[in-house]
C-alpha positions as CSV (number, residue, x, y, z in Angstrom):
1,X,-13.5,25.6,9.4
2,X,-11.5,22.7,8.2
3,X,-7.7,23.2,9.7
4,X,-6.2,20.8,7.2
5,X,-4.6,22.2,4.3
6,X,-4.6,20.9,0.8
7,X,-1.4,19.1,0.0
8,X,1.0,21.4,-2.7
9,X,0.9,20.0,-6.2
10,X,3.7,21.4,-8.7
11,X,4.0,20.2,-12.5
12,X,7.5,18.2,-12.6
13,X,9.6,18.6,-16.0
14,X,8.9,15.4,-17.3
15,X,5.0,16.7,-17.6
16,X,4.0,14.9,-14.7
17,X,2.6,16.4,-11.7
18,X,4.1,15.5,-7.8
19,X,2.2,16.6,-4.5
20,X,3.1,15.3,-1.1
21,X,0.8,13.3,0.7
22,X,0.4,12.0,4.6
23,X,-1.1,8.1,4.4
24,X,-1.5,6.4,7.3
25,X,-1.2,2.3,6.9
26,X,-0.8,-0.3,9.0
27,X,2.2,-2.3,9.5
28,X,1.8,-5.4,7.6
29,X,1.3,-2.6,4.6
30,X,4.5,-0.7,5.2
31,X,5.9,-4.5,5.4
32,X,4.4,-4.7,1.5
33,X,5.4,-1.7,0.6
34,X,9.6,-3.0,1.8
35,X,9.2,-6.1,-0.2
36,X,7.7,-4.0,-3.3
37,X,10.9,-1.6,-3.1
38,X,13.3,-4.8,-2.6
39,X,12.1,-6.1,-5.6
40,X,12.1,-2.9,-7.8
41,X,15.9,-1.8,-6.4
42,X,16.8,-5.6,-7.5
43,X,15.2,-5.1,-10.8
44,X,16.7,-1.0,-11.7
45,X,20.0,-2.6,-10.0
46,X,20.0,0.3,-7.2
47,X,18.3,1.8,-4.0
48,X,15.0,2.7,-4.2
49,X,12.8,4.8,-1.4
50,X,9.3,3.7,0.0
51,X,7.5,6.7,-2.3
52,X,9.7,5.5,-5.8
53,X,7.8,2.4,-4.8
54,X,4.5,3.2,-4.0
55,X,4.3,5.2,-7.3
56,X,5.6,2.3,-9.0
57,X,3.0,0.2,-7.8
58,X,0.3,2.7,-8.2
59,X,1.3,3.3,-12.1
60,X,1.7,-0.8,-12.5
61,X,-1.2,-3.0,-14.2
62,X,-1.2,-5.2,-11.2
63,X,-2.5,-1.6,-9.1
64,X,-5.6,-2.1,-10.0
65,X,-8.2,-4.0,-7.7
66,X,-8.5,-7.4,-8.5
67,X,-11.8,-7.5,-5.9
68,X,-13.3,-3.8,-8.0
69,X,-16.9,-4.9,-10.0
70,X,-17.7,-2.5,-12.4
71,X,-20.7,0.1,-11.5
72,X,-23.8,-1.8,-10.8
73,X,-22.7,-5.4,-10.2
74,X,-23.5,-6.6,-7.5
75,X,-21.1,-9.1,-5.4
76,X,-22.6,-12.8,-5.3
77,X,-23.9,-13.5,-2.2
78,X,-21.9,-15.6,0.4
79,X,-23.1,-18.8,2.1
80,X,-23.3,-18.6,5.8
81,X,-21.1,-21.4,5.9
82,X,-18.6,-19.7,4.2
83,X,-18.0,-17.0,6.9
84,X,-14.4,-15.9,7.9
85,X,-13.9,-15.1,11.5
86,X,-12.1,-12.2,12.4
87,X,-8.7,-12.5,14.2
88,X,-7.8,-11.1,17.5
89,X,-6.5,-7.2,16.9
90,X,-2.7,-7.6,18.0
91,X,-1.3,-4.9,20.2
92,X,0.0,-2.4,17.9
93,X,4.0,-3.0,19.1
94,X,3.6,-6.8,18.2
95,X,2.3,-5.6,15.0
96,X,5.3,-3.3,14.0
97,X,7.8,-6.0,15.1
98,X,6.5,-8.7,13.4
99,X,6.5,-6.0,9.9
100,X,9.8,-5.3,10.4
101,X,10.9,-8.7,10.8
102,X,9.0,-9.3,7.3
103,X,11.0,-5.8,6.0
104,X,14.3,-7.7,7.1
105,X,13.7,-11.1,5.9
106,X,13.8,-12.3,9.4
107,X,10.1,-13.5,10.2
């Protein structure tokens, strides 16, 4: 049997609905998600949390995937040449410093 349970959903007065959800992301998203807030408390002119953020950017035009194809298109295939190599995996301390050293403007 599946031990998780399904996150509450409630209808919110404004006829929207809210439900509470756990996401796990790595740093250098959390770091995103800082800068997104910044920006939005400079534009509404007051503090603004991590989730008034990420519903922000979820309800935004710029949300949606730029990389998305619509059904059936297939991606255009990539020259060897054109390969990307992948980076060395950082230990995951080095990664949350260097995110919040992005977060505070210090990196």
């Amino acid at each position: 049997m599946n031990d998780r349970i399904t996150p509450p959903m409630h209808a919110t007065p404004d006829g929207e609905a809210e439900l509470t959800l756990v996401v796990r992301l790595p740093w250098e998203d959390v770091a995103r998600l800082g800068q997104e807030a910044g920006r939005l408390a400079a534009q509404m002119q007051r503090p603004v949390t991590l989730d008034e953020a990420v519903s922000h950017r979820l309800r935004s035009p710029r949300a949606t995937a730029a990389h998305a194809k619509p059904a059936g298109e297939q991606p255009a295939a990539m020259p060897a040449s054109a390969s990307v190599s992948s980076l060395p995996s950082r230990p995951p301390a080095e990664q949350a410093r260097q995110a919040i050293e992005r977060i505070n403007g210090t990196a």
